[in-house]
C-alpha positions as CSV (number, residue, x, y, z in Angstrom):
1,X,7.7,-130.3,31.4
2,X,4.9,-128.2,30.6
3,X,4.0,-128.0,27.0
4,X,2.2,-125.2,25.1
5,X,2.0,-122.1,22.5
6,X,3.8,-118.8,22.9
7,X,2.1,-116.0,20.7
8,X,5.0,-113.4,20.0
9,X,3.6,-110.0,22.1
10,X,2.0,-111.5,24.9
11,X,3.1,-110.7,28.5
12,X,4.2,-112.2,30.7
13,X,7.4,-114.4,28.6
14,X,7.5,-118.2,30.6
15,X,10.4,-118.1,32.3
16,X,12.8,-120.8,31.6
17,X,10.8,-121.4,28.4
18,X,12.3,-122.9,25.1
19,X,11.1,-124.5,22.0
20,X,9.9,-127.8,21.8
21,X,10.2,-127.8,17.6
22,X,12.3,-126.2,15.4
23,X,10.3,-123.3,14.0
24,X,11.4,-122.3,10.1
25,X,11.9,-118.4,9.6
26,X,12.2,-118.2,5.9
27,X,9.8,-120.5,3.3
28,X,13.0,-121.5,1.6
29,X,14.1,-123.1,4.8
30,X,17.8,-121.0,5.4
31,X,17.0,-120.1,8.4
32,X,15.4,-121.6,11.4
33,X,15.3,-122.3,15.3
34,X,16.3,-125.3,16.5
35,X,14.2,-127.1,19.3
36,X,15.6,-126.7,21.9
37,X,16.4,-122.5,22.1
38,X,15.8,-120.7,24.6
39,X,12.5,-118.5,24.0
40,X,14.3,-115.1,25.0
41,X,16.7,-115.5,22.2
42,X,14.0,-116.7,19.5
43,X,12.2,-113.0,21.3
44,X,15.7,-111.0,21.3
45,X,16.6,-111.6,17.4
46,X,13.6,-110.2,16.5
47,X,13.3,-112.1,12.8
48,X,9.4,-113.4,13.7
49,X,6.4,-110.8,13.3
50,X,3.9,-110.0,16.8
51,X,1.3,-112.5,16.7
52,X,3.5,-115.9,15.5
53,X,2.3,-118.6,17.9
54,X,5.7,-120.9,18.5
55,X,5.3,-124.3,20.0
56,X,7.1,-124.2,23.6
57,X,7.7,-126.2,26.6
58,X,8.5,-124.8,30.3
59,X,10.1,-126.6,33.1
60,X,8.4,-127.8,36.4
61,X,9.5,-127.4,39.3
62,X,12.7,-129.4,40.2
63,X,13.5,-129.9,36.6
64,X,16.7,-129.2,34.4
65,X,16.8,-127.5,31.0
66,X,19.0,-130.4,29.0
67,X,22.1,-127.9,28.4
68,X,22.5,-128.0,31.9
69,X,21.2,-131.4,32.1
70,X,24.0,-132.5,29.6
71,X,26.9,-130.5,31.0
72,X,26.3,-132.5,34.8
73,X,26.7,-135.6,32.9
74,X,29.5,-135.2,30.8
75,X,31.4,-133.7,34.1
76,X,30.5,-137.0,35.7
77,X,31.6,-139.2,32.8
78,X,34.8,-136.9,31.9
79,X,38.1,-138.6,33.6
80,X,41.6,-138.1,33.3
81,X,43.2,-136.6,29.7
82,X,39.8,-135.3,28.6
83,X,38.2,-131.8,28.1
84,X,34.7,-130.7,27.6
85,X,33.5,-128.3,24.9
86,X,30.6,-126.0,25.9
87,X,27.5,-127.1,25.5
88,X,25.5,-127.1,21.3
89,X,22.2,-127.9,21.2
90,X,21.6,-129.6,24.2
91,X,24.9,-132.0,23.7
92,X,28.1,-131.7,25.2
93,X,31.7,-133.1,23.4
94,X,33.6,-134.6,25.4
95,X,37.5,-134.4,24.1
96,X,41.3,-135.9,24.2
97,X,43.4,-133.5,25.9
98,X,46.3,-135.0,25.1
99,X,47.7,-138.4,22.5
100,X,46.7,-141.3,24.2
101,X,44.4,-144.6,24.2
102,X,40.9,-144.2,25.1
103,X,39.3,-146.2,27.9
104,X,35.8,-147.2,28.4
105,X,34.7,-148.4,31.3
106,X,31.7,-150.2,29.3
107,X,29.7,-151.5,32.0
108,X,29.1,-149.1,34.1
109,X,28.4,-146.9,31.1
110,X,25.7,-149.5,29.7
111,X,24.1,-148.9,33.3
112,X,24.1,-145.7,33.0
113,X,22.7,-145.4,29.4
114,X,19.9,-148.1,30.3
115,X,18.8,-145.9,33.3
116,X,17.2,-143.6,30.8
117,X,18.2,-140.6,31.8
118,X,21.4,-140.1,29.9
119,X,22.6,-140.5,26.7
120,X,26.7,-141.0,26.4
121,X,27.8,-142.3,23.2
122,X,31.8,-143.0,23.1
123,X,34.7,-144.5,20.4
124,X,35.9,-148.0,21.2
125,X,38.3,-148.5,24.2
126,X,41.5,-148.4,23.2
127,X,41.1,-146.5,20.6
128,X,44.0,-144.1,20.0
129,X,43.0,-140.9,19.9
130,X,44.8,-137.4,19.1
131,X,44.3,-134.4,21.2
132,X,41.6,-133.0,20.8
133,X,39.6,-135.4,19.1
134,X,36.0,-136.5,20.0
135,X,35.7,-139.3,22.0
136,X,32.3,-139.2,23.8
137,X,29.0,-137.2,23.8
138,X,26.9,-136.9,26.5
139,X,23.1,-135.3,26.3
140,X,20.4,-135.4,28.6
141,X,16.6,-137.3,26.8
142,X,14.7,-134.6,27.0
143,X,14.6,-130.8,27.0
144,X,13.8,-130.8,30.6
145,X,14.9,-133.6,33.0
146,X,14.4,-134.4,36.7
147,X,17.1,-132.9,38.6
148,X,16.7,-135.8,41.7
149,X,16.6,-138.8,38.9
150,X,19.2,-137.7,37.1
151,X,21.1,-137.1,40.4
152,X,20.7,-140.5,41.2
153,X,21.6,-142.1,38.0
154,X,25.1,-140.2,38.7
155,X,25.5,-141.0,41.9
156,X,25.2,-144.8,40.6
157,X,28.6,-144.4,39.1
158,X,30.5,-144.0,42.4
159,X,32.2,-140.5,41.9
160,X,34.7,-142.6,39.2
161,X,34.8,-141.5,35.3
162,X,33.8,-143.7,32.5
163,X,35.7,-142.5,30.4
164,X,40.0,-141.5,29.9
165,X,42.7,-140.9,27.8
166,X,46.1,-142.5,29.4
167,X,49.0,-141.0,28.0
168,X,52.0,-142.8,26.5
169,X,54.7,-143.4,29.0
170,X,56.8,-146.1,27.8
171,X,59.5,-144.9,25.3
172,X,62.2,-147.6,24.7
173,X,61.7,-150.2,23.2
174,X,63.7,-153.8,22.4
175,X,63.3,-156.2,19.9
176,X,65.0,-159.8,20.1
177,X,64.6,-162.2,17.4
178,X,64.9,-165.8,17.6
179,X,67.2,-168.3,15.5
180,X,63.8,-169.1,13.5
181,X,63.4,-165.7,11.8
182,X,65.8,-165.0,9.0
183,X,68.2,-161.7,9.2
184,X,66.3,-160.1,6.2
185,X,62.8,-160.5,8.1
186,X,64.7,-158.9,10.9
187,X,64.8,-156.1,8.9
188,X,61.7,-155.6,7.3
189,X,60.4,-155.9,11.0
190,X,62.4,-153.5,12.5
191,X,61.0,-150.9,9.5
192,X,57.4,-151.8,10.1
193,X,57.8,-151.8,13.6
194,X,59.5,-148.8,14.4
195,X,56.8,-146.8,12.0
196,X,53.7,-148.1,14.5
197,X,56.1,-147.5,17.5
198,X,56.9,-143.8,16.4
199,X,53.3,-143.1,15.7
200,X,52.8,-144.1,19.6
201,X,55.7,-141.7,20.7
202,X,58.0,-144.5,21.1
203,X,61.6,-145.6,19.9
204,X,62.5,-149.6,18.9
205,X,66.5,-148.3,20.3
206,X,67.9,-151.9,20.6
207,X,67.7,-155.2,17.9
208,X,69.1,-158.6,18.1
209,X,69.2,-161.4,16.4
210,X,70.1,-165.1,18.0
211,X,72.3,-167.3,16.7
212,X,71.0,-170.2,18.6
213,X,68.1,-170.2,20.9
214,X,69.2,-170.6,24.4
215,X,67.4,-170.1,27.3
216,X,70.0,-168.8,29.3
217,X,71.0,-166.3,26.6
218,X,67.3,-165.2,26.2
219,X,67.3,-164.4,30.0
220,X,70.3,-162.4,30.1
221,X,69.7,-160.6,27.1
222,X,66.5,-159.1,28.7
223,X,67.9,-158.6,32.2
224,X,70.7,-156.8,30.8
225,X,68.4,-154.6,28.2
226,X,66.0,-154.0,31.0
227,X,68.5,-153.0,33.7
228,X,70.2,-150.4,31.2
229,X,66.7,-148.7,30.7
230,X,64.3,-150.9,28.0
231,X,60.8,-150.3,29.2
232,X,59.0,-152.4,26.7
233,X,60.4,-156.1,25.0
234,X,59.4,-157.5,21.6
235,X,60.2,-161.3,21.2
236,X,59.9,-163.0,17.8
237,X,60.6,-166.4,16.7
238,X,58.7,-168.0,20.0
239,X,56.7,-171.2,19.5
240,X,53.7,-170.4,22.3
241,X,52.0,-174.1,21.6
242,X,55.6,-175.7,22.9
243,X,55.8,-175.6,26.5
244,X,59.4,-176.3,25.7
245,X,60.0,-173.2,23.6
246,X,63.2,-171.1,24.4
247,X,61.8,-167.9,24.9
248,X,59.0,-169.0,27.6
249,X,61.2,-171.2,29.6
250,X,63.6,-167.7,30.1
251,X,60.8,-166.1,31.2
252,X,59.8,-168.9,33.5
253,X,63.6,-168.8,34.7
254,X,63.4,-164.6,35.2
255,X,60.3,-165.4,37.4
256,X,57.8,-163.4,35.2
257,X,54.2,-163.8,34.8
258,X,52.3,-164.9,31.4
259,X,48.9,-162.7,31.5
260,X,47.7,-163.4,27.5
261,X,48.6,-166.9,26.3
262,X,46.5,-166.6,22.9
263,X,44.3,-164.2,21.9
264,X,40.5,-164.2,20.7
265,X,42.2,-161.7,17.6
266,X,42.5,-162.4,13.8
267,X,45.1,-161.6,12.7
268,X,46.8,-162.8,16.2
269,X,45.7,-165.6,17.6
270,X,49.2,-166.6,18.6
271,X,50.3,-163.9,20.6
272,X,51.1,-164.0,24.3
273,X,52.0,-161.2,26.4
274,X,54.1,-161.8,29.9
275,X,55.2,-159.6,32.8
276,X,58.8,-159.5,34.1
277,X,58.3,-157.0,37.7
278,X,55.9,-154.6,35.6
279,X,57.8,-155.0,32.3
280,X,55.6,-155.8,29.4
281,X,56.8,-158.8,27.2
282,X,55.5,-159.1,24.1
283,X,55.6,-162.8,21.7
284,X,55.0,-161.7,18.1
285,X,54.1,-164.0,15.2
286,X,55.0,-163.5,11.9
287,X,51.3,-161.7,11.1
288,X,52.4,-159.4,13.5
289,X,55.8,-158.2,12.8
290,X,55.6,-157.5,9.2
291,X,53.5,-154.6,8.6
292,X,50.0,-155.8,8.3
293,X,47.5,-155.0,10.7
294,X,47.1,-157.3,13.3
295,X,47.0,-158.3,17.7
296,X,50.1,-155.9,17.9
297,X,48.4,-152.7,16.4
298,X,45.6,-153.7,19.3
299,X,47.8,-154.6,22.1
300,X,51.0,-151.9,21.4
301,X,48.5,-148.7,22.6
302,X,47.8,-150.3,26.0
303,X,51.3,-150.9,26.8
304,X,53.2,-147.7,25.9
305,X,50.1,-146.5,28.4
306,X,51.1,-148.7,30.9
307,X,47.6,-150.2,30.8
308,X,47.5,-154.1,32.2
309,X,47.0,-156.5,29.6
310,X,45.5,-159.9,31.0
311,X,42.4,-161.9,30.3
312,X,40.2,-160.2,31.3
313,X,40.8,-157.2,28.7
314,X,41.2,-159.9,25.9
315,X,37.9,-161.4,27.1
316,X,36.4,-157.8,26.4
317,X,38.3,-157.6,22.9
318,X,37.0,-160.7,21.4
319,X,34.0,-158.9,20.3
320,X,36.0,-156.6,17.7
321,X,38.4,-159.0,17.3
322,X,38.6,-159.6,13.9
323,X,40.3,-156.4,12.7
324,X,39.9,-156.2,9.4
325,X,36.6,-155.5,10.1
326,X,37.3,-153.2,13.4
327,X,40.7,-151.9,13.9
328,X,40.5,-148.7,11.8
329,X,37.9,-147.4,14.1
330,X,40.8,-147.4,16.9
331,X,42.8,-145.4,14.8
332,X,42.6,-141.3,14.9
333,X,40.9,-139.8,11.8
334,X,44.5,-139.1,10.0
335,X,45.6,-142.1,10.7
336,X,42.5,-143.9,8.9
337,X,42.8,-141.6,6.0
338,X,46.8,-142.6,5.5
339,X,45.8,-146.8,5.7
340,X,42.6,-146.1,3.7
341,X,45.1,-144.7,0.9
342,X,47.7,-146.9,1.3
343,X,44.8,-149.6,1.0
């Protein structure tokens, strides 16, 4: 980048030359040029008397101007459910397309931020986010870059997005509540439950209510519910610190898979999460079922995506985890504005 002074009049114009500070038109400040402009439209709207010396810079050769710069990597950043604005001053939004949860892949987009020749800000994976909603920016460093560096910092991520929106594909949802939870909790449950469900796009279609907690009812109830179309289970009224608790010796019977067996959450420690041949199987405490924010708000997006919840993903959602302090930031803006109030 070649940087120097452009007196308005003088011939020839530097091609590919734009301004390196923002230059103030009027003394009162109203109206200026941004850093960043393009020279020939500081020249074409004629505002600036013959003679004004503007600070400029000029590319080399084998450099980017950043709008271009910017525009390469949000393309290479963008995945699946997203949409790019044009590019504003150098920066380029990157946008849901569509209702779904936002994920980050974090570490290769921590590499790519510390090469230095990108900046990509995004929300917090899994964050739900509304279409057309802002969920990243990306903006080249500098007005001018170098094309090969930057080239290579992109390369670095292996042709694969760091960032998507998966949609919300499961719809119907069960909720079977142990012998433990009383029939009028079973009711303020299903309210508070079916509100964060429909928000999601989902439907809480089927309740029940056990007399007695047998494992070979427990089993039957959810092979029956999931042969006749459930896609998603809620359990309440499980004991997770009992090996000998009902609910998790019918899963062991059905042959399904506990991913999540406590979580590093507050409100939500408790909660375990299981997999019965790709269905999700959820085991809510009482934190979780009545309302207040909690694991379930955190975990619920992922699953109606049909995004795997295991370790691993808890691992990376122990820092965040306790949500008072955190969860509203993986709301969508109306959504914050309607808790806020209700708060």
């Amino acid at each position: 980048m070649r940087r120097t002074w452009y007196r308005i009049g003088d011939e020839p114009i530097p091609e590919g030359a734009v301004l390196r500070r923002d230059v103030v038109v009027h003394a009162d400040g109203r109206q200026q040029f941004r850093r960043g402009v393009p020279l020939t439209e500081v020249l074409t709207r004629g505002v600036l008397p013959s003679g004004t010396r503007l600070p400029i810079a000029a590319p080399e050769e084998g450099e980017l101007e950043q709008h271009v710069a910017s525009q390469r990597i949000a393309e290479a950043i963008a995945g699946p459910g997203t949409s790019l604005d044009a590019p504003h001053q150098g920066q380029v939004n990157v946008r849901a397309a569509q209702l779904g949860v936002v994920r980050v892949d974090t570490r290769r987009l921590e590499r790519l931020v510390r090469s230095g020749h990108a900046l990509v800000a995004t929300v917090l994976d899994g964050r739900v986010a509304d279409a057309g909603e802002v969920i990243a920016i990306a903006k080249a460093p500098a007005l001018f870059v170098p094309e090969r560096a930057l080239a290579r910092a992109l390369a670095a991520l292996g042709h694969v997005p760091l960032v998507r929106v998966a949609p919300f594909r499961r719809r119907r949802v069960a909720l079977l509540a142990g012998e433990r939870v009383r029939p009028a909790a079973v009711d303020v449950a299903v309210r508070a439950l079916s509100e964060k469900l429909q928000r999601l796009g989902a439907v809480l279609e089927r309740v029940e209510r056990l007399a007695h907690d047998e494992p070979a009812t427990i089993a039957e109830r959810i092979t029956a519910w999931r042969q006749t179309g459930t896609e998603f289970v809620l359990t309440a009224g499980s004991i997770m610190l009992d090996p000998d608790d009902p609910f998790l010796r019918a899963l062991r019977r059905l042959g399904a898979r506990m991913t999540v067996r406590g979580a590093p959450v507050d409100p939500g420690t408790m909660f375990w999460v299981a997999y019965l041949d790709g269905l999700p199987v959820f085991g809510l405490a009482s934190c979780e079922m009545y309302g207040r924010i909690s694991v379930f708000d955190l975990a619920l997006p992922y699953a109606l995506a049909d995004e795997r919840l295991d370790r691993a993903l808890f691992a990376q959602l122990a820092h965040g985890g306790l949500l008072a302090d955190t969860q509203l930031a993986r709301m969508p803006q109306a959504w914050r504005r309607q808790e806020e109030g209700a708060g």
